[in-house]
N, C-alpha and C positions, 0 to 999 in steps of 0.2 A: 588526392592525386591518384590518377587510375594506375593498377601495377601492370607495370612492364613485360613485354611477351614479345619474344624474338624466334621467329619460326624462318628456315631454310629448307629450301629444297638443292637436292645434288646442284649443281650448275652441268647443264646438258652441254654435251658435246657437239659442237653444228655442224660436222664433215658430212654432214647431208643434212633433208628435212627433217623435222620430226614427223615421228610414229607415235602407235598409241600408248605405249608404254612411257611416252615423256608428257603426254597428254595425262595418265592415271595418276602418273606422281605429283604433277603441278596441280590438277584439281583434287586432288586430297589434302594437300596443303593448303590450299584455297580454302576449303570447306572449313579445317581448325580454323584459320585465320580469322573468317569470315564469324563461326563461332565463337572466338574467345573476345574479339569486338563484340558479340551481343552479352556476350556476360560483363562489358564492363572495363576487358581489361587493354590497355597501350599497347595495342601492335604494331610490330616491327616484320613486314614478312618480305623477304627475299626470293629472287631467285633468280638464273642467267642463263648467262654461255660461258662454257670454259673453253676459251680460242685457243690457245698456246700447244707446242707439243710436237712432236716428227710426226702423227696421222695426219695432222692437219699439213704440215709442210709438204709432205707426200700428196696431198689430194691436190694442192694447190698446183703444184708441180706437172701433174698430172693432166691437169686441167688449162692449164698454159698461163696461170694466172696467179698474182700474188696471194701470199699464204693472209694479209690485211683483206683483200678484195675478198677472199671467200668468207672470212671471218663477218665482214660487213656484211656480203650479202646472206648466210645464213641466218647469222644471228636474227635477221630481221623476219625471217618465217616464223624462227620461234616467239619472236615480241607479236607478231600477227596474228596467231592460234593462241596464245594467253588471251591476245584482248577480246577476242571469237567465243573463247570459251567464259570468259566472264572473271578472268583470274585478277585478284585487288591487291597485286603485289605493290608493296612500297618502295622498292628500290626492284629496276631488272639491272643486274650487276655484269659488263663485260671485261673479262681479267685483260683483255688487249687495252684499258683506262690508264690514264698517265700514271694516277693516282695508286691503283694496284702496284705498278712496276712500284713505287715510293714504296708501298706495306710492305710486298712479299721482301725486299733490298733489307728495312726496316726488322723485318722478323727475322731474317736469316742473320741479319749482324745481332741480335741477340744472341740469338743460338751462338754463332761464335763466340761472342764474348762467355759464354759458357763455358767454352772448351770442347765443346760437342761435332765441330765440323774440322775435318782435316782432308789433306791432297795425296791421293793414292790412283789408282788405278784400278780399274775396272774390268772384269772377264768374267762372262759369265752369261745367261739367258734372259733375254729379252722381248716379249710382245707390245711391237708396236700399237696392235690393233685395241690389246690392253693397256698400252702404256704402264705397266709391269713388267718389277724383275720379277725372277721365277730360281729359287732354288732346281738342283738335276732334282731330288729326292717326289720334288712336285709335281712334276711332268709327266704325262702319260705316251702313250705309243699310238698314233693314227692308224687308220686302216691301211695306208701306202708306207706305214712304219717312219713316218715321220714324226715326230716330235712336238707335241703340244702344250699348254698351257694346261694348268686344271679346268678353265675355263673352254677347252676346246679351240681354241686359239694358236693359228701358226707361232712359231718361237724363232728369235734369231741368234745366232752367238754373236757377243757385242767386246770389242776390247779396247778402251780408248783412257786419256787421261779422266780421274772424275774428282769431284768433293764426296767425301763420305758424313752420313751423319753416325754420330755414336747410340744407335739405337739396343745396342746390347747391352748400354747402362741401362735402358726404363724397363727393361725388363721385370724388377720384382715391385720395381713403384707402379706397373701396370697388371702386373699379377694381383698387386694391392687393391688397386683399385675396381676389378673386376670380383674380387671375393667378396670386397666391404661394399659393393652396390651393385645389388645383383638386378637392380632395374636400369641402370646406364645402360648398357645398350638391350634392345628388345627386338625380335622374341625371342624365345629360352632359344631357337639353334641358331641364331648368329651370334647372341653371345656364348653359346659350347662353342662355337667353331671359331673366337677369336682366341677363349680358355687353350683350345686346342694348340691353335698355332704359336701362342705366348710360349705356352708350359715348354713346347717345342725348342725353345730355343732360340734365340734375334741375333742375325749378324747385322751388323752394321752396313747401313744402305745407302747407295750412291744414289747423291742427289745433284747432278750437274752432266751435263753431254756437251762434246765439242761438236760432233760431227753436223748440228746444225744450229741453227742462229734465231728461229721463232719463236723468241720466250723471252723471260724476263734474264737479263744479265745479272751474272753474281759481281756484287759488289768487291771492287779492286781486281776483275779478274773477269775481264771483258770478253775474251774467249771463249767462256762458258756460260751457257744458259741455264738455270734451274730446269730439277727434274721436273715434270709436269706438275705431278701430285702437291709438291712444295708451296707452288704459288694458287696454283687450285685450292688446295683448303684455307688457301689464305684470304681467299673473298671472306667468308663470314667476319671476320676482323675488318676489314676494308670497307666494306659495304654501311659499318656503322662506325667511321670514320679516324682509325689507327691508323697511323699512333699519334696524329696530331690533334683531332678533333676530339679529346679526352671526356667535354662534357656528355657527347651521344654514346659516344664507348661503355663508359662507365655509365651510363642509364639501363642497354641493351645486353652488355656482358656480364657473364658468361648467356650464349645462346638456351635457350629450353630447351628447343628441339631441332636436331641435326634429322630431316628427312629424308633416307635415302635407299638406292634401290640396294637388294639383299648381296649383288656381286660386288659393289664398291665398300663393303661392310671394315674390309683389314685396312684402308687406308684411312676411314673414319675413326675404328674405335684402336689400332693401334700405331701409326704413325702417327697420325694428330693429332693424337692427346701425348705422344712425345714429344713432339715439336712443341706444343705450347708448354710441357714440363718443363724443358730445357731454357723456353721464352720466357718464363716466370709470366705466367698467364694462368686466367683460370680457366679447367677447363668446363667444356660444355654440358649442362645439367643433364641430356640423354639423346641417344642416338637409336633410331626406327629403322630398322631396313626392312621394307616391305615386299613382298613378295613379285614373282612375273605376272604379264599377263600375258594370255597364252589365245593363242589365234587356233580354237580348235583342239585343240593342245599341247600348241609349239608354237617356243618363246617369240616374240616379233623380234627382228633383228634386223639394222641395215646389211648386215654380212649375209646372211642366210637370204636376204630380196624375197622377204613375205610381210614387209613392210604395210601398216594400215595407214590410211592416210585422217589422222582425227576430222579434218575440216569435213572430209566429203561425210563420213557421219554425223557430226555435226550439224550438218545440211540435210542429211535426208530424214535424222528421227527429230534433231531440236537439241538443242546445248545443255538446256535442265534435263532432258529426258538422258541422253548420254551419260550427263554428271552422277543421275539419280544411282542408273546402271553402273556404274564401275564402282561406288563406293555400296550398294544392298547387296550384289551376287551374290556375290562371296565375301568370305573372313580378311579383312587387310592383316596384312605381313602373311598369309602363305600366297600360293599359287592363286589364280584364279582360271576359266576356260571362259571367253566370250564367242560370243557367235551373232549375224543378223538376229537371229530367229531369237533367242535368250535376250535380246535388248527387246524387240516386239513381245517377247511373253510379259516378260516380266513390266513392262510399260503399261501394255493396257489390261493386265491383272491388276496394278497396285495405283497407277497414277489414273489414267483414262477412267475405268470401271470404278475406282474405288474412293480415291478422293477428289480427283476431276469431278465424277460424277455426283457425291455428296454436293459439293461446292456449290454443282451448277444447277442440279435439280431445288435445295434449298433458296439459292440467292434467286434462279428465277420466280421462282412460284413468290416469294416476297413482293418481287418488282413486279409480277403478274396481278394479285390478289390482293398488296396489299398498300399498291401505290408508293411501295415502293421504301415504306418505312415499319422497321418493328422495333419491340422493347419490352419490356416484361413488365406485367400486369399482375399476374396472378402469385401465388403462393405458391416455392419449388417442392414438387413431388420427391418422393424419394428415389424414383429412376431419373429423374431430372437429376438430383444431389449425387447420384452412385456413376452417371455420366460424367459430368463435373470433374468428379475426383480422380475418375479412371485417365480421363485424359489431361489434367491438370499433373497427375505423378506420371504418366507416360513423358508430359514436353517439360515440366520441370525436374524431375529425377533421373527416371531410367534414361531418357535419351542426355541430356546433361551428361549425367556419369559414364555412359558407355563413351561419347565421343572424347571423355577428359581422355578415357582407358587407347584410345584411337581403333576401336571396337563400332567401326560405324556401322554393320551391317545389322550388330545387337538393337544398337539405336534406334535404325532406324525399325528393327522388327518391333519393338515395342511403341514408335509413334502406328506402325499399319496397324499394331490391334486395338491401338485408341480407333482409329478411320473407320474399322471395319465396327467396332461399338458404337459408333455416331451414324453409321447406313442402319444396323438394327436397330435402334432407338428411331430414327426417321420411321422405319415398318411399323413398329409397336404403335407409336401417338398417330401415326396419320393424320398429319395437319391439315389435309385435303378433306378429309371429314370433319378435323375440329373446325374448318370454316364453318361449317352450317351449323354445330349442334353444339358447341361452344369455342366461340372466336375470341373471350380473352386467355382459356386455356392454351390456344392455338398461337397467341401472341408470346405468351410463354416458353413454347413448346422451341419456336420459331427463334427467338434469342437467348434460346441455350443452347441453339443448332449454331447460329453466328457467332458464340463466344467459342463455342468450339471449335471453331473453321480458324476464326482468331487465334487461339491460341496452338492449333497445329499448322499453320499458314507460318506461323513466328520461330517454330522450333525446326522446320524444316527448311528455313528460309536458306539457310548456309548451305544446304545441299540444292536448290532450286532457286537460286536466289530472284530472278525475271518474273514467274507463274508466283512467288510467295509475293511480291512486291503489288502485282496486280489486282490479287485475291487481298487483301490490306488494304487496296486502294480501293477496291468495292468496295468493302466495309465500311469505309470513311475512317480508317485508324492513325490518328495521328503521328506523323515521323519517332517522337519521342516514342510511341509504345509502339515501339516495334521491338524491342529488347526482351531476355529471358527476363531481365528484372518485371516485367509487366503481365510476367504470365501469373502471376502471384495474386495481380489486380483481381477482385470479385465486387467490383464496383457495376453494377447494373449499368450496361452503355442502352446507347440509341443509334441504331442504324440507319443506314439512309443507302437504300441498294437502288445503283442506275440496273439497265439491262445486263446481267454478266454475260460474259466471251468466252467458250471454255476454253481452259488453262491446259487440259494436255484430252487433246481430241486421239481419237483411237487410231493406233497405225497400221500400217497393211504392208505384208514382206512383198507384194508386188511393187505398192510405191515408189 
């Protein structure tokens, strides 16, 4: 039985389209996804809309239209740019589902029966835009000397009846558990910075608002609707079928990996894993918060309207090429800066020029010269064997291991210098010469070039999946070996190459 792998991304908020920054997070989860299937193992990969909430009621409102009708109509941009972009999520999960209201109702009457929820009152700072409270101590001073969030966010004072949770119990069971796994959440400064805000000190946090009605109702106390964040983390549970559907639960739970972006980090690694201490639940094996991407150098943001639209680059460089770009630039979990021009460098230095160009210069000259089939004849040289092995520990190890580490940009540096060892190797043997002065040397030469195509076609498939699928399909590689388990294979094949297409043709910032 294959083991189990339950991956999440944040559930995005739809008070508007998405941007490129809900585009980066869903295709890096995508790409795990996509990889921990070719190693073998049951994935379970998620991701949504979190509909609920005053921002949203507010837009609706705004917009002359119910806070349902916007829900509907957004969420459906985001299911349209997942399926655009190539993303093989198994559940898209929307918390406005009958079924959620049942979880979140579900999970909160635990917590009660805890003793953890009680009826108080509420005063104190609030960002809608965040849907965060905000201690004063938190809060900075605007340039018009108003008042904001740490996140730079307007703030409002809020004073109404509320539910509170008893969060300054989990205080030292979450101090605990941040000293005794210091890999749950990553990288080292979101977890300093939830250390920080623990050691700091937890009041107890109001989870319920009366003054509006979009959300899931607290159970026996219909007046109130859960805080946002309450029924929002509750998708991961819901999504794999709590509390009734016990069999998929207990398959999928606890989650592996909570993916999410680096500002939502204090409601993942310290509400949440209260909430479910209080639920008698386990909690989640580790939590990623990955860094911005930054347009030039500054965050995309619907607030700030320097919003990117993923589809229209999607459309003008290619869905692999975009996907390749946002997970090699730069390092996942800090910052990154993208630009036009940094998608075209980096495109046709690494893909177009370098293993585009491998691919297409090998596969045709085969279908040129050689009618179109090759195989191995001769006896492997020792730069044949040192090839082999260089790109055989590139697609089975270092890229392996870097993307366990979620270190894709390592990865993938180490499949380009397998790429760039397979263009030199191409110089050195010259199979354009071994035609005439030894052609079964050149037969050789020729299907250690395809085994190698093969075998970085497979390892890069989860970041390219369209171009690696096609480049496979040249080969004549069958469905089953298409897996890391088959990069292992040193079984002499036979190809059989039609004319190739190239897979990523060179782009132009005029285009």
């Amino acid at each position: 039985m294959a083991d189990p792998f339950y991956l999440t991304t944040a559930i995005h908020y739809p008070n508007g389209r998405p941007h490129l920054g809900h585009a980066y997070e869903t295709v890096a989860a995508d790409v795990l996804a996509r990889f921990q299937r070719a190693r073998g193992r049951d994935v379970r990969f998620q991701t949504g809309t979190d509909e609920h909430g005053l921002k949203m009621a507010q837009k609706a409102r705004d917009l002359g239209i119910t806070p349902r009708a916007l829900a509907d109509e957004m969420s459906g941009h985001f299911r349209d740019l997942f399926d655009v972009l190539g993303i093989s999520y198994d559940r898209f999960f929307r918390t406005s589902e009958d079924a959620h209201h049942l979880a979140s109702q579900a999970l909160w009457q635990a917590m009660e029966a805890n003793g953890d929820l009680y009826l108080d009152r509420y005063e104190g700072w609030y960002s809608v835009r965040d849907e965060a409270y905000y201690d004063e101590a938190e809060l900075t001073i605007g340039e018009g000397g108003e008042k904001l969030s740490p996140q730079g966010t307007p703030v409002e004072w809020t004073a109404e009846e509320s539910w509170f949770f008893r969060l300054s119990r989990y205080q030292e069971p979450l101090l605990a558990l941040l000293r005794d796994n210091p890999e749950w959440v990553r990288p080292d400064r979101s977890r300093n910075e939830v250390m920080r805000f623990v050691e700091g000190g937890l009041n107890d946090l109001s989870v319920s608002r009366t003054s509006f009605d979009w959300g899931v109702k607290v159970p026996g106390a219909d007046e109130h609707v859960m805080y946002v964040w309450v029924d929002a983390l509750t998708n991961y549970l819901t999504g794999i079928g709590y509390p009734d559907d016990k069999a998929t639960f207990e398959k999928f739970w606890p989650a592996d990996l909570h993916l999410i972006g680096k500002d939502i980090v204090r409601f993942h690694a310290v509400y949440w894993p209260a909430f479910l201490m209080s639920a008698g639940l386990p909690l989640p094996k580790a939590v990623f918060a990955h860094g911005f991407l930054l347009n030039r150098g500054q965050k995309e943001s619907k607030s700030l309207g320097n919003v990117t639209d993923p589809l229209a680059l999607a459309e003008r460089f290619g869905v692999d090429v975009l996907r390749y770009f946002l997970l090699r630039e730069f390092s996942f979990g800090q910052d990154g800066t993208w630009s036009p021009e940094a998608i075209i460098s980096r495109a046709n230095a690494e893909l177009a020029n370098s293993f585009g160009n491998l691919a297409q210069r090998v596969l045709s000259f085969i279908a040129k010269n050689c009618d179109g089939e090759v195989s191995a004849q001769g006896e492997p040289t020792e730069a044949d064997r040192a090839l082999q092995d260089k790109v055989g520990h590139a697609c089975s190890i270092e890229l392996p291991e870097a993307f366990e580490r979620l270190a894709f940009a390592a990865g993938l540096e180490a499949w380009m210098q397998a790429v760039f060892a397979c263009n030199a190797y191409v110089d050195e043997q010259a199979p354009w010469a071994l035609r005439k002065t030894d052609p079964v040397r050149m037969q050789t030469v020729l299907h250690v070039l395809c085994d190698c195509i093969r075998r970085l076609a497979i390892a890069v498939a989860p970041v390219v999946p369209s171009a690696a699928e096609q480049l496979l399909d040249a080969l004549t590689i069958p469905d089953d070996r298409r897996n890391f388990g088959s990069l292992a294979d040193d079984t002499p094949l036979s190809f059989q190459i039609d004319k190739p297409v190239p897979v990523f043709p060179r782009l132009d910032l005029g285009a």
